[in-house]
N, C-alpha and C positions, 0 to 999 in steps of 0.2 A: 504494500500500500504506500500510498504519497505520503511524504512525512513532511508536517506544514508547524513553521514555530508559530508563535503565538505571541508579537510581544505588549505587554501593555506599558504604553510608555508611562515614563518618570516614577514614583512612587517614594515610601520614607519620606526622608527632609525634603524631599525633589517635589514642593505641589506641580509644576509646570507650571501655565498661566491659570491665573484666577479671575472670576467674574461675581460681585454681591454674596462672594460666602464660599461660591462654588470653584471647587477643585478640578483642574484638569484630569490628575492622577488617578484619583477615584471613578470621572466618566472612561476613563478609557481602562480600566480594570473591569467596569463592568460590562463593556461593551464586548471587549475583548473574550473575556470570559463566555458570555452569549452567542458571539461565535464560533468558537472553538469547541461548544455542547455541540450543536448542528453540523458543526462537522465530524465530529466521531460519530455522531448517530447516523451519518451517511458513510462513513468508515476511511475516512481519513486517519493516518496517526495525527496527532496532534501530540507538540510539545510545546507548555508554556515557559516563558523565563522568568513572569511571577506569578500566584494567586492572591499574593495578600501584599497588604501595604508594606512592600520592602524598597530599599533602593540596591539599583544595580548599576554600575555603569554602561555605557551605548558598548563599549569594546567586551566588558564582561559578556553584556545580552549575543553579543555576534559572535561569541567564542562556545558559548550555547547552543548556536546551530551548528557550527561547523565542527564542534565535537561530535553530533550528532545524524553527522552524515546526513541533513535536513535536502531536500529537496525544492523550499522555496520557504522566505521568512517575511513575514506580515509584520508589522508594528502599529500600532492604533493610537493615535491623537487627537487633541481638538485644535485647532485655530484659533489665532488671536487678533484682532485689530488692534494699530494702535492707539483706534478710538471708539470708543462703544459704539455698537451700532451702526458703522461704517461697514465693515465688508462682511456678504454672507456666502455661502456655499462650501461643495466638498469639493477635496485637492487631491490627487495622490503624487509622494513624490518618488521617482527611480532615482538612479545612481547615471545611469544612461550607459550607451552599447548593448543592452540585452532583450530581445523582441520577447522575451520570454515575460519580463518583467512588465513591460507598457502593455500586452495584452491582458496580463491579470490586472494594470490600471486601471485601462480602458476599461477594463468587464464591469470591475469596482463599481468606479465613478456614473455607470452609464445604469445600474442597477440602483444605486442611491439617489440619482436623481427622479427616477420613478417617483420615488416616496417623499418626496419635494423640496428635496435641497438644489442649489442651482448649483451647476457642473459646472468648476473652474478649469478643470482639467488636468493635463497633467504638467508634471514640473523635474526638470532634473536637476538636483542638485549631489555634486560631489563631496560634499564637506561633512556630511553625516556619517559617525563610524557604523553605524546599523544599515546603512544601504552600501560604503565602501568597503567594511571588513566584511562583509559574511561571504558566503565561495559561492554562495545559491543565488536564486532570482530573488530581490529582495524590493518587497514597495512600504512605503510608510503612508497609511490612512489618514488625512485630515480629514477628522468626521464631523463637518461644522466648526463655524467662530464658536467660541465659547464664549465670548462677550455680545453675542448677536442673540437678541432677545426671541426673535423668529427659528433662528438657527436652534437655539437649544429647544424652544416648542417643539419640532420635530424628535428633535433626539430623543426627548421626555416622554409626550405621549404616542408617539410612533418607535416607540423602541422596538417593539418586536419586530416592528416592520423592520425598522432600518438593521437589524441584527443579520433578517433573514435576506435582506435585498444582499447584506456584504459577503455572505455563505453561497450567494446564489452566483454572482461575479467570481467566485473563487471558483467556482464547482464549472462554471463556462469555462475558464481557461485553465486549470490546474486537472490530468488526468489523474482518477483516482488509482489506476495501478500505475508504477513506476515507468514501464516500458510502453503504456499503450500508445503513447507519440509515435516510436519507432512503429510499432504494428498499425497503427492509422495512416504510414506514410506507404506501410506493404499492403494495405488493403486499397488505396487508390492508384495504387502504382498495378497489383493484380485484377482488381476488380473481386476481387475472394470476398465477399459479403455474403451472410448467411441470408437464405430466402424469409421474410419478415415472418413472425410467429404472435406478433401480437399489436393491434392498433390501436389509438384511440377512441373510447370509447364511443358510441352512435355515431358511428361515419362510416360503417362499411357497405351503409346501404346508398351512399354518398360518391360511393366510386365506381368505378368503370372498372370491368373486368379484363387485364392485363396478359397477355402472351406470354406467357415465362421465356419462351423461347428468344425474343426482341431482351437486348441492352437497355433497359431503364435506369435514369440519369435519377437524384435525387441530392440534395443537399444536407449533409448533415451538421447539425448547432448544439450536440451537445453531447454527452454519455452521462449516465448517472447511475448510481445504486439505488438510490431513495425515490419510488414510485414516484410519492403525491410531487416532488423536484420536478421530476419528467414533464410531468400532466401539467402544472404549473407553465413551464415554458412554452409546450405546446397550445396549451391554450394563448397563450401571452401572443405567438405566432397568427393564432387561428385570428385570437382579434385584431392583429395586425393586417391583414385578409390573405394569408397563406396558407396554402393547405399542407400539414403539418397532421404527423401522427408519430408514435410512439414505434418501436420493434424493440423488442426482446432480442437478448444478443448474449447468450451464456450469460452472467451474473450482472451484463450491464442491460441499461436502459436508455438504447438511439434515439434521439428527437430526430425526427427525418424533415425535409419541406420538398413538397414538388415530386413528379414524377413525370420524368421529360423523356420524348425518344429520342433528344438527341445532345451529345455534349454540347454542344455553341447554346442551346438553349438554357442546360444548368450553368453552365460557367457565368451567361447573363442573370440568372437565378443569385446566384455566391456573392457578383457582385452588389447588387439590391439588397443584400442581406448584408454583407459587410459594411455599405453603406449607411445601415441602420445602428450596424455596432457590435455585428453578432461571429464571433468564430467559430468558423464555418470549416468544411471541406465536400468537396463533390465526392461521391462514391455510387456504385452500381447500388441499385434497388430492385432488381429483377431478379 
C-alpha cells in the first residue's frame, strides 16, 4: 500500500499564526488528523509526525518520512494575512521539479474549492525544509486565512466537508498500491483491461449494447478501494454531463467516462476532462 505522512504543522511553543484566541496549531492537528482517519479507512498506510500538541522541527518532521521509506508527504496549515480580513482562499505549496507533486496540488486545491474556499493555486517555494528535505513528493496545504473570518466559517462548519474534499484530491492522484502507476502505464500501452464486471448503479438500461469484438476507447479519473469514493466521483462526472460508470477491477474501483470507437475521439475526451482538473488516462473498455 501507498504510505502517505501526515504532517500537522507547528505544534508545543510553535502556535503558528493566531487569529481572536485561535491557534493555527490546533486547526491543523485536527484537520490533519480527519484526514488521515479516511485515509486508512480506504487503506492507505498513513504515518503521522504528530497527534498531540508537541513540537517538532520542519527537518525532524522530513526525517520522519524519509526514514520511512514514505511515498508522498502532506503537511497541513492555515494562512495568514497581514491584515485581517484581507486575503481569503486555499494554496498548496510544492518545492517544484516534480509532476508528481503539482498533480496531488492541483487535485487538493481543485477538491477544496468545491466546498467554497477560492483556489489561489499553486505556489512553489524552495525555502521550506518539509517540501526541500523529504526524498518523496511533498505538498504543504494552506487550508484557509486563519484571520479571514469567511475562510474559517468554512473550515468550522464544513469541516467534514472540507476533510473529505482533501482525502478525495489525494485518492485522485496518489495510487493506493505502490506500483499501480507503473501497471496503468502497461495497461495503456497493452490495452490489457479486464472486461467491466460492475457499473453504476441504474444506467444499464441507459446504454447501448457494445460489440466486444470492436476496440472501445474510454477514459479513466480514478481507482479507489472505498465504494461510496467511486460513486461519489462518478456521480460528481455524471452531473458534470458525462457519462461515467464505475468497473470492478480485482480489489480496485475504475471510474471510467465515455465509451468511444475511436482513439482521436477519447484523447478529445482526456482533454475536456483534464481541462476540468481531473487525472485522467485513456484505456480500452471493450
Amino acid at each position: 500500500m501507498a504510505i502517505i505522512v501526515i504532517d500537522a504543522g507547528h505544534g508545543g511553543f510553535d502556535n503558528g499564526a493566531m487569529y481572536q484566541g485561535r491557534k493555527e496549531k490546533d486547526d491543523n492537528l485536527r484537520l490533519a488528523l480527519a484526514v488521515g482517519q479516511i485515509l486508512e479507512q480506504q487503506g492507505y498506510d498513513v504515518i503521522y509526525t504528530r497527534t498531540t500538541d508537541v513540537y517538532q522541527s520542519p527537518y525532524e518532521k522530513a526525517q520522519i518520512g524519509n526514514e520511512a521509506g514514505a511515498d508522498y508527504f502532506i503537511s497541513f496549515h492555515r494562512n495568514s494575512g497581514e491584515n485581517d480580513n484581507t486575503y481569503n482562499g486555499v494554496q498548496t505549496l510544492i518545492y517544484g521539479g516534480d509532476e508528481r507533486a503539482e498533480r496531488l496540488a492541483e487535485a487538493i486545491n481543485e477538491e477544496l474549492e468545491r466546498t467554497g474556499f477560492a483556489n489561489l493555486g499553486i505556489e512553489e517555494r524552495t525555502g521550506l525544509a518539509v517540501l526541500r528535505r523529504t526524498e518523496m513528493p511533498a505538498v504543504l496545504i494552506e487550508a484557509g486565512f486563519i484571520n479571514h473570518d469567511r475562510d474559517n466559517e468554512i473550515f468550522d462548519n464544513n469541516f467534514n466537508e472540507v476533510a473529505s474534499a482533501i482525502a478525495m484530491g489525494i485518492e485522485r492522484a496518489v495510487p493506493l498500491e505502490k506500483n499501480l502507476t507503473n501497471q496503468s502505464r502497461r495497461t495503456e500501452e497493452t490495452d490489457d483491461v479486464p472486461e467491466i464486471e460492475t457499473e453504476a448503479e441504474d444506467s444499464s438500461s441507459q446504454r447501448d449494447v457494445i460489440d466486444r469484438t470492436e476496440v472501445v476507447y474510454g477514459v479513466e479519473t480514478g481507482r479507489f478501494s472505498y465504494r461510496p469514493t467511486a460513486n461519489f466521483l462518478a456521480q460528481q462526472l455524471t452531473d458534470q454531463g458525462f457519462y461515467s460508470y464505475v468497473v470492478k477491477d480485482d480489489d480496485m474501483l475504475r471510474v471510467i467516462v465515455g465509451k468511444e470507437n475511436s482513439l482521436d475521439n477519447a484523447l478529445k475526451l482526456q482533454d475536456e476532462l483534464r481541462n476540468l482538473g481531473y487525472v485522467t488516462m485513456v484505456v480500452s473498455a471493450s
